[in-house]
Backbone as a chain_set.jsonl record, in Angstrom:
{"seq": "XXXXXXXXXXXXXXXXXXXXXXXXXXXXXXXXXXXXXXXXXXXXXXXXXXXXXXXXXXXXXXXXXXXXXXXXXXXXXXXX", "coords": {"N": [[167.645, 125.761, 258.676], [164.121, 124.455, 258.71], [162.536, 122.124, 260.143], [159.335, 120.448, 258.689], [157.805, 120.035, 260.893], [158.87, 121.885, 263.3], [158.362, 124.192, 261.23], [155.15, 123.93, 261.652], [155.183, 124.348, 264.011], [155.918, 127.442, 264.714], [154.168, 128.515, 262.654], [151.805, 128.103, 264.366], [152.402, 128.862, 267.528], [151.667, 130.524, 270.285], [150.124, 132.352, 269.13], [151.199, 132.729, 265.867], [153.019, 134.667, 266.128], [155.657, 133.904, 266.514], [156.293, 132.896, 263.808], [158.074, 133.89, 261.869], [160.721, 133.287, 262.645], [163.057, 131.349, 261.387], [165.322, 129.59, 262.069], [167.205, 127.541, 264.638], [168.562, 129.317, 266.447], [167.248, 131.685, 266.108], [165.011, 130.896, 267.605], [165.754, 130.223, 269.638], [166.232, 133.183, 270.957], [164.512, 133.829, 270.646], [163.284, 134.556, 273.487], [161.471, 133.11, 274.48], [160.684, 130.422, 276.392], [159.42, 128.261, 276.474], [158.343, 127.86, 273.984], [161.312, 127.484, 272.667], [162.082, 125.413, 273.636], [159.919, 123.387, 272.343], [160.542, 124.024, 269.722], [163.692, 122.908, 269.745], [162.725, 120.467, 270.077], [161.584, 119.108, 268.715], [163.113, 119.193, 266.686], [165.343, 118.055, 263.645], [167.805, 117.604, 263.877], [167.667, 116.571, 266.248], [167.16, 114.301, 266.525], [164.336, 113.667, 266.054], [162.811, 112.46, 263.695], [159.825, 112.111, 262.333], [156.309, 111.897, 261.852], [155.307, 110.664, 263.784], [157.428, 110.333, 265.74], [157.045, 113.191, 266.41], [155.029, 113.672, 267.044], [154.953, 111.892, 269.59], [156.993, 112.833, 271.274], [155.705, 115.603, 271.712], [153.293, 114.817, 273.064], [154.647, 113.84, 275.643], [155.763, 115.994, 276.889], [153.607, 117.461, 276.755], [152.246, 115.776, 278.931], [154.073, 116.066, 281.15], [153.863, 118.667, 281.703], [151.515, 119.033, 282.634], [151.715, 117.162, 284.86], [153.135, 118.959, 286.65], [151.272, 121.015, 286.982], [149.706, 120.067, 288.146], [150.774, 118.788, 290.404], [151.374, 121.45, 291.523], [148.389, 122.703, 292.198], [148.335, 120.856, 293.839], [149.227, 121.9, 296.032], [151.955, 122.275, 295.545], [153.588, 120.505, 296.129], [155.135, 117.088, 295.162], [153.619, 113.841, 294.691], [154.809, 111.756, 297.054]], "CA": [[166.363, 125.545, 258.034], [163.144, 124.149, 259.769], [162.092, 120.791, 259.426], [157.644, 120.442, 258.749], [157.132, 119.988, 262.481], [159.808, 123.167, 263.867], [157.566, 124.531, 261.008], [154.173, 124.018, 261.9], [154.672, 124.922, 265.636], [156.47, 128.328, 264.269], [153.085, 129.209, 262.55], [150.732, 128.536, 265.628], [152.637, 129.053, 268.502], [152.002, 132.188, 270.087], [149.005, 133.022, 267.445], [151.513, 132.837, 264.918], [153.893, 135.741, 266.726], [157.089, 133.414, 265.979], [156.301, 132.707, 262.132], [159.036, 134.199, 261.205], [162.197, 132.157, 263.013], [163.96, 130.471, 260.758], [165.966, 128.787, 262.811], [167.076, 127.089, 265.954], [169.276, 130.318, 267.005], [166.282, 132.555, 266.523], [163.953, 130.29, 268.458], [166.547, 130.355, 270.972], [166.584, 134.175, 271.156], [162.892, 135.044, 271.077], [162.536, 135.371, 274.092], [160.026, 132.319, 275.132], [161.596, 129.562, 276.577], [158.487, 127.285, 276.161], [158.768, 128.419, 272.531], [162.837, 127.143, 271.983], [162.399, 124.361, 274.013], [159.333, 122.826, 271.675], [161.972, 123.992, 268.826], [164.456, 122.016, 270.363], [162.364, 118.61, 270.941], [161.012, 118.779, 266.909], [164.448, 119.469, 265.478], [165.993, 116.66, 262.95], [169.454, 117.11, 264.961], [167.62, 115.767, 267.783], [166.017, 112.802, 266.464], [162.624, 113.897, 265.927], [162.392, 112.041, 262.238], [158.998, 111.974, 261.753], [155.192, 112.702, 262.463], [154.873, 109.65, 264.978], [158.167, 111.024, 266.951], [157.336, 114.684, 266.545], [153.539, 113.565, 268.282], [155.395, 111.175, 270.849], [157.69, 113.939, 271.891], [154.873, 116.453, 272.689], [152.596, 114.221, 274.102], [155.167, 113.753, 276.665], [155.749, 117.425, 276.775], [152.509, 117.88, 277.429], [152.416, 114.678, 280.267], [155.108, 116.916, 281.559], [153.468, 119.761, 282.213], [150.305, 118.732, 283.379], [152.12, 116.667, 286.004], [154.169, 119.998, 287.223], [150.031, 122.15, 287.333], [148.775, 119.058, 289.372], [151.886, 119.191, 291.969], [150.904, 123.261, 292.073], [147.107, 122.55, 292.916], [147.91, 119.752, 295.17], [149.924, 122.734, 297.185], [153.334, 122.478, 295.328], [154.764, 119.403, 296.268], [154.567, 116.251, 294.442], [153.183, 112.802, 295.474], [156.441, 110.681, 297.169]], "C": [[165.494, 124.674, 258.939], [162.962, 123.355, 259.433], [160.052, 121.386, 259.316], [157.147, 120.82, 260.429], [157.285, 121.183, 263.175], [158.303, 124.343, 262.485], [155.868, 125.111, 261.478], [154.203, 124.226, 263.136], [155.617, 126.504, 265.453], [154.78, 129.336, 264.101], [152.165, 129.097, 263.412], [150.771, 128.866, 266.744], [152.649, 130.83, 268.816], [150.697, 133.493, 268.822], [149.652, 133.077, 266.451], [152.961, 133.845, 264.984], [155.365, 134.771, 266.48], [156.664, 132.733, 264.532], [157.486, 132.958, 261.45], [160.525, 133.944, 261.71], [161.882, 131.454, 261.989], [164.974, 129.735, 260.878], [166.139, 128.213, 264.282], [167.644, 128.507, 266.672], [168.202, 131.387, 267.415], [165.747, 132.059, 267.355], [164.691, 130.615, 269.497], [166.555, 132.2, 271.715], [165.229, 135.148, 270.923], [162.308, 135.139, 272.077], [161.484, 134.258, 274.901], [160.503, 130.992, 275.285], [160.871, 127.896, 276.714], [158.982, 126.953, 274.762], [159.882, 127.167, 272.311], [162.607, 125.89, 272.339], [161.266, 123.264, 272.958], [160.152, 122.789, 270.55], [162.893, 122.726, 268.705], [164.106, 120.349, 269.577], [162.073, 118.284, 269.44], [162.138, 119.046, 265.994], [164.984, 118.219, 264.779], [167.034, 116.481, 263.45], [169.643, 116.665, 266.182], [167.327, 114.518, 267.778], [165.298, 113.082, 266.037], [162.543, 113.897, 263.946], [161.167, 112.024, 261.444], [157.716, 112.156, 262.481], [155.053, 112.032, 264.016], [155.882, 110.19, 265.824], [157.324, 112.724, 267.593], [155.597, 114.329, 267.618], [154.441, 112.744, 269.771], [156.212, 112.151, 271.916], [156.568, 114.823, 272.481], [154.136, 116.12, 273.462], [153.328, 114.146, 275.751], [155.752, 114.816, 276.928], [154.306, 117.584, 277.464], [152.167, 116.974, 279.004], [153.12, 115.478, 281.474], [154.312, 118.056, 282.874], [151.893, 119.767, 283.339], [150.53, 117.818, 284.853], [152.439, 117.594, 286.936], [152.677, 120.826, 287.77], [149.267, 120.68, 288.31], [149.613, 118.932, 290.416], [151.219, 120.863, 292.378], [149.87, 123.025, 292.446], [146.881, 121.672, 293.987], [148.786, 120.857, 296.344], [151.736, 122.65, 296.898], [154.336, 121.523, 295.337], [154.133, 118.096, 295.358], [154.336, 114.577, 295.207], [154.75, 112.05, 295.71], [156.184, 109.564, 297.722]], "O": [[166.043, 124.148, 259.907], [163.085, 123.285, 258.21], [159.619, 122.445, 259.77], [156.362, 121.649, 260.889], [156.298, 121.715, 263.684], [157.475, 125.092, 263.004], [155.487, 126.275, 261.6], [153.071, 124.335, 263.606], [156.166, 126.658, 266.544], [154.318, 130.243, 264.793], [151.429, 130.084, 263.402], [149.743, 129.194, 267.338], [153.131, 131.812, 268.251], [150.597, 134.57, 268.234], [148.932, 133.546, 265.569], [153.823, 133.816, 264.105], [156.271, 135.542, 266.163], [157.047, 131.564, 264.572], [157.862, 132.263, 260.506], [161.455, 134.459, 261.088], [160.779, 131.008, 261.671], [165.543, 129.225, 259.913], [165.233, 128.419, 265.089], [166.964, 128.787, 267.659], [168.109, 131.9, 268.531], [165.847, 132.769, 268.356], [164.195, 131.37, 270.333], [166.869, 132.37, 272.893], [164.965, 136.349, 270.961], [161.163, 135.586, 272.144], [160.794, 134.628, 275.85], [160.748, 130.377, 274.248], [161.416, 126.815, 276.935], [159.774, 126.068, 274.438], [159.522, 126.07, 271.884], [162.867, 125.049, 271.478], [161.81, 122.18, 272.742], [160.579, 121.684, 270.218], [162.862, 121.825, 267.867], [164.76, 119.53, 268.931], [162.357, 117.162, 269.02], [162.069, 119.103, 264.766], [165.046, 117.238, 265.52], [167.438, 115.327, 263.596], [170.601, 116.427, 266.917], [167.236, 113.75, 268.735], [165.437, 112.601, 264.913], [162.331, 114.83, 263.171], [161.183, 111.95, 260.215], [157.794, 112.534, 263.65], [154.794, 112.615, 265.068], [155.388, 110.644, 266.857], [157.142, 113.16, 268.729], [155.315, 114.811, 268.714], [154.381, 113.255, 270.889], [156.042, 112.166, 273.135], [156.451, 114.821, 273.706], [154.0, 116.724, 274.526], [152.708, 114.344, 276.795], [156.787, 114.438, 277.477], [154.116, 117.816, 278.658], [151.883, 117.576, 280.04], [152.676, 115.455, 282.622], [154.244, 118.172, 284.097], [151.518, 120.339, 284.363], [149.698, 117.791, 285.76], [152.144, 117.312, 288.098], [152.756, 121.307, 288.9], [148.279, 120.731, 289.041], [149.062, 118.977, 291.516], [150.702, 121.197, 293.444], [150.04, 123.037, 293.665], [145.929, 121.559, 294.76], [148.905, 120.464, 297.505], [152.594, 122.884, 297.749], [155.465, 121.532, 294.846], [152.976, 118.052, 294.94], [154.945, 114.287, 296.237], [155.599, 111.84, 294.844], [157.081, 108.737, 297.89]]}, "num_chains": 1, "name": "protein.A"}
């Protein structure tokens, strides 16, 4: 079963195209490995208790990623 958060990124992720996982197994097996892994980070068997985690987690999800598209535009490598 989904917690609110595994929820609410179910119905928008994707336009809505994973709505219908109902679990971590499905998430795991649709296919989108962005997808499972947001799954993952908002699950209650990970930690992710509440709204303030389930934002702290993506924020740094998102920190993430935006670090990884600013190594690619600086030419791939990252500042050392």
């Amino acid at each position: 079963m989904l917690n609110p958060f595994q929820r609410a990124c179910t119905d928008v992720y994707g336009d809505g195209d994973f709505a219908h996982v109902q679990d971590l197994e499905q998430a795991r097996e649709a296919g989108d490995t962005l997808f499972a892994f947001l799954m993952i980070e908002l699950a209650s068997s990970e930690g992710c208790d509440g709204g303030e985690e389930a934002l702290r987690r993506l924020d740094m999800a998102v920190a993430d990623i935006q670090a990884v598209a600013a190594a690619i535009q600086r030419g791939g490598t990252a500042a050392r």
